[in-house]
N, C-alpha and C positions, 0 to 999 in steps of 0.2 A: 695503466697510464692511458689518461686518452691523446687521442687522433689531435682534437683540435678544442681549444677555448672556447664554451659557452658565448654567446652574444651578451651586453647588458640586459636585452628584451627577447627571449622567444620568438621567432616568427608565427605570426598567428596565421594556420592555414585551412580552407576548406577544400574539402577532398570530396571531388564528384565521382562515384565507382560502382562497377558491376561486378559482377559475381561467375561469370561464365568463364572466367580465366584466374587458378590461385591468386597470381600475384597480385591482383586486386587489395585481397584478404592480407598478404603478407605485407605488402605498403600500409593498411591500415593498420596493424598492428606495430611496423614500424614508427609513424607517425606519432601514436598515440600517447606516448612514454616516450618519446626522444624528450630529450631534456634541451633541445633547442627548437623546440617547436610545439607552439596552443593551438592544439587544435582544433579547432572554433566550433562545425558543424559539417554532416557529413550528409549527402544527396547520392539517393542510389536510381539504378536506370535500368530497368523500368519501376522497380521497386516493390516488389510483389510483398507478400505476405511471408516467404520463405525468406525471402533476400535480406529484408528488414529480421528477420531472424538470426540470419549469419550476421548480421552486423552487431547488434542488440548483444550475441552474447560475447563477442570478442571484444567488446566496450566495457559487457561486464566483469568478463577477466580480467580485464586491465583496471577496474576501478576506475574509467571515464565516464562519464557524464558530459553527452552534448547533443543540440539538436540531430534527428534522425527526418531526414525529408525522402519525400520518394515522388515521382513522377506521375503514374499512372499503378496505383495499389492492387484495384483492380484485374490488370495486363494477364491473360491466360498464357503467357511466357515462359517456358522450362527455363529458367534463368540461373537455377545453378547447376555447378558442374557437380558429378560425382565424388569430386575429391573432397569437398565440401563435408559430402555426407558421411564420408569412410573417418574422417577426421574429427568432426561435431556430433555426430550421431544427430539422432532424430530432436528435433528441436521445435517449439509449438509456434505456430503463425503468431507476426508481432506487427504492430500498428507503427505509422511514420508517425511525427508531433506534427507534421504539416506538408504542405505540397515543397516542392523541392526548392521552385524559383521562389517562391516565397521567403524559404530559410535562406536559401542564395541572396535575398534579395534586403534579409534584416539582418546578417549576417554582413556583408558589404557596409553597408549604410552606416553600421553602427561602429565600423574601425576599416575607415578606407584603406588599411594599410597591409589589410588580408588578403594573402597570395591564394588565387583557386587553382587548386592543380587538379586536371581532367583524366581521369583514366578509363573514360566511358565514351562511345558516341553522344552529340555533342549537344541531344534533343534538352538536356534542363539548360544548359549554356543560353540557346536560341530562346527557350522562352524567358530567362533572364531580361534578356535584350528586348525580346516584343513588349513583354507584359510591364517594364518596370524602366520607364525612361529615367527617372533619379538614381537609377544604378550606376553604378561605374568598377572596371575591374582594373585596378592601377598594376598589377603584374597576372599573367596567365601561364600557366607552365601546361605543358598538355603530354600527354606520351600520343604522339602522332605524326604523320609525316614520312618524307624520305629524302635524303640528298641522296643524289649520284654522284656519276663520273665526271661531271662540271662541277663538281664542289670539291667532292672528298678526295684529298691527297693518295695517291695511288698504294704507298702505306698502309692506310688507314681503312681499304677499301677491303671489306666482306667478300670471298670465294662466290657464295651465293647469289648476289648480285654484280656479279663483275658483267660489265657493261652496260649497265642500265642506268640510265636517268630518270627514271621512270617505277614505280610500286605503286601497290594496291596497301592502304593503311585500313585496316579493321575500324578503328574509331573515328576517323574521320572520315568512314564511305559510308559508317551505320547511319549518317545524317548529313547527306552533301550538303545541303543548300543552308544546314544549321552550319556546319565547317564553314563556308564561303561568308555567310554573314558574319561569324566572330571574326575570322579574317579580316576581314572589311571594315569592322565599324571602329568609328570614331571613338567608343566610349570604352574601349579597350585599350589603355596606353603603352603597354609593351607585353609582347607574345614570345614568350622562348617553347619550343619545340623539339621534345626531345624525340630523336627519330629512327625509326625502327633498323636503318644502316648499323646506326650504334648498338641498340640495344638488343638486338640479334647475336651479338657479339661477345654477350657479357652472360654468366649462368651460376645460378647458386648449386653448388656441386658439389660431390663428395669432398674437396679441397676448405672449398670453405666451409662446408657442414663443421666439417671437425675442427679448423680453427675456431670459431667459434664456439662449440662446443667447452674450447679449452677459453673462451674469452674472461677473463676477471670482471666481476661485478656487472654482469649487463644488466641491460634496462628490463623489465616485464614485458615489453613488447617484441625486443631480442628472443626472451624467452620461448614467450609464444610461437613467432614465427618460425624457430629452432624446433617445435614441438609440429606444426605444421609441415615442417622440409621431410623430417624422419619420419611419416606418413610418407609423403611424395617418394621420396628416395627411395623408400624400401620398393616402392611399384616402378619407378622409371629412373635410375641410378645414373643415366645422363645426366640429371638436372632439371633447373627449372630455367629458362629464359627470365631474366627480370626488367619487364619493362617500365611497369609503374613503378619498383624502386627507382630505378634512376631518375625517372622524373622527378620522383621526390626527393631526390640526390642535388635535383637540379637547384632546388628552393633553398639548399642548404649549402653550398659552397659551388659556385655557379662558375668558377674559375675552374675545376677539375675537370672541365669540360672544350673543345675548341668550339666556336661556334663562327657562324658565318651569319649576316645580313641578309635577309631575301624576300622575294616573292614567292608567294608557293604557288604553283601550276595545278592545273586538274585538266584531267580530258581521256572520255573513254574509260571510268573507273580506273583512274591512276593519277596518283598524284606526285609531283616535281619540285625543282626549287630553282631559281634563277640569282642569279647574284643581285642585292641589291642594295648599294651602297646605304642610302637611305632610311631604309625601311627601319619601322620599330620592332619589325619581324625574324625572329634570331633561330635558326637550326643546327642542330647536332652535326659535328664534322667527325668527333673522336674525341673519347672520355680517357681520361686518367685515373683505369679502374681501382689501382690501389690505394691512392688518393681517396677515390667518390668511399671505396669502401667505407676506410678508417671512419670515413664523417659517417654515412647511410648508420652503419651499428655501432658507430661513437667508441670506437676501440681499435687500438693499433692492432691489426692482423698477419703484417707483413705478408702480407700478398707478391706474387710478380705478375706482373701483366700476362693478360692471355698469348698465347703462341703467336696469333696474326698480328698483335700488336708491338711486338719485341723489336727492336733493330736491329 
């Protein structure tokens, strides 16, 4: 039985993503085969020749077909991880269909109604924006960010960061001044931010490996990424942090989620969040993991919430 009702329409989404962190890999494969999400076209960062390999062949497992863009093809960048290769094995250099803002940019154009969820430093976002003033991005979901001790509920609040207002976000410090323009601009209509507070919090673990495992009819992209964890797992049996899922969790039932109104702060490589009633600007307070589950792999799992979030 599933989690939750199809939409009449798919969300059509473009997934901007790197390679230096699995979960990259396993969001795209979640994406790809969710049966409530088109997924339009996919920009990798920096986008090497290897990177565009890992993407290229989890497309082709999946039987997807859709543009491949990449940044800088070029880039002398170690840009993937090991686990990559322990997982894929050796794989032959592969060509993007085009620069990234480009795809980014006929990709938009051609169905304004396509969500970009960002799992990367934010350099294809920014040239988006420079290169392509008839752009427009009507929703941004990002895995980036941090609320603190002024936002999140003292509940709600991570061991780890207890007393901060303040964090250093990987994707959003790989390209300050590309962060601060998407921030900023005008042609960005609304930003949700899912924020690293949250997603520290949540882990695909031996719990859900096996639920899963026993899930009825999942999608090919479940599978995949099922086939991906039992790789990981057997080397680090903690888990995986899942940041880009829930981002892309975010796209897909956006209420399992609490969020706040804000301004985000930066200063000194860290970045913040300020209440702000206003704003079009929306950050992670605390997820409703058993919820986002069901929806993220489209199957009741019967999950309980992690320990720090129980009452």
């Amino acid at each position: 039985m599933t989690a939750t009702a199809p939409p009449a329409v798919p969300v059509p989404v473009v997934f901007d993503m790197e390679t230096r962190d699995p979960d990259d890999a396993l969001t795209l494969c979640l994406l790809a085969t969710h049966r409530r999400v088109r997924l339009s076209a996919v920009t990798v960062n920096p986008g090497t020749p290897a990177q565009l390999a890992v993407v290229r062949e989890l497309l082709d497992r999946l039987g997807v077909e859709v543009p491949i863009g990449a940044r800088y093809v070029e880039s002398p960048a170690d840009a993937i991880s090991s686990f990559h290769h322990e997982w894929l094995g050796p794989l032959p250099p592969a060509r993007p269909d085009g620069l990234a803002h480009e795809i980014l940019a006929t990709t938009l154009l051609a169905d304004p109604a396509t969500v970009l969820l960002t799992g990367a430093p934010l350099h294809n976002l920014r040239q988006l924006l420079v290169r392509h003033q008839d752009a427009t991005v009507r929703r941004w979901v990002a895995q980036g960010g941090f609320a603190g001790n002024n936002l999140v509920p003292e509940r709600n609040r991570l061991a780890k960061f207890a007393g901060r207002t303040t964090c250093e976000s990987f994707n959003f410090g790989g390209n300050k001044q590309a962060t601060l323009a998407a921030l900023e601009s005008d042609r960005v209509a609304h930003r949700d931010l899912v924020s690293k507070n949250v997603t520290h919090g949540i882990a695909w673990d031996a719990d859900l490996h096996a639920r899963l495992l026993s899930a009825s009819d999942p999608a090919p992209g479940v599978v995949l990424a099922r086939e991906a964890m039992a790789v990981f797992l057997a080397r680090r049996p903690e888990g995986k942090l899942l940041h880009d899922p829930l981002a892309a969790c975010a796209i897909l039932d956006r209420d399992a989620f609490t969020w706040a109104p804000v301004e985000v702060t930066y200063s000194q490589g860290q970045w913040g969040a300020a209440p702000a009633p206003e704003s079009t600007t929306s950050i992670t307070l605390a997820v409703d993991w058993p919820r986002a589950a069901d929806v993220l792999f489209d199957t009741e799992l019967g999950l309980r919430a992690p320990i720090h979030l129980r009452e």
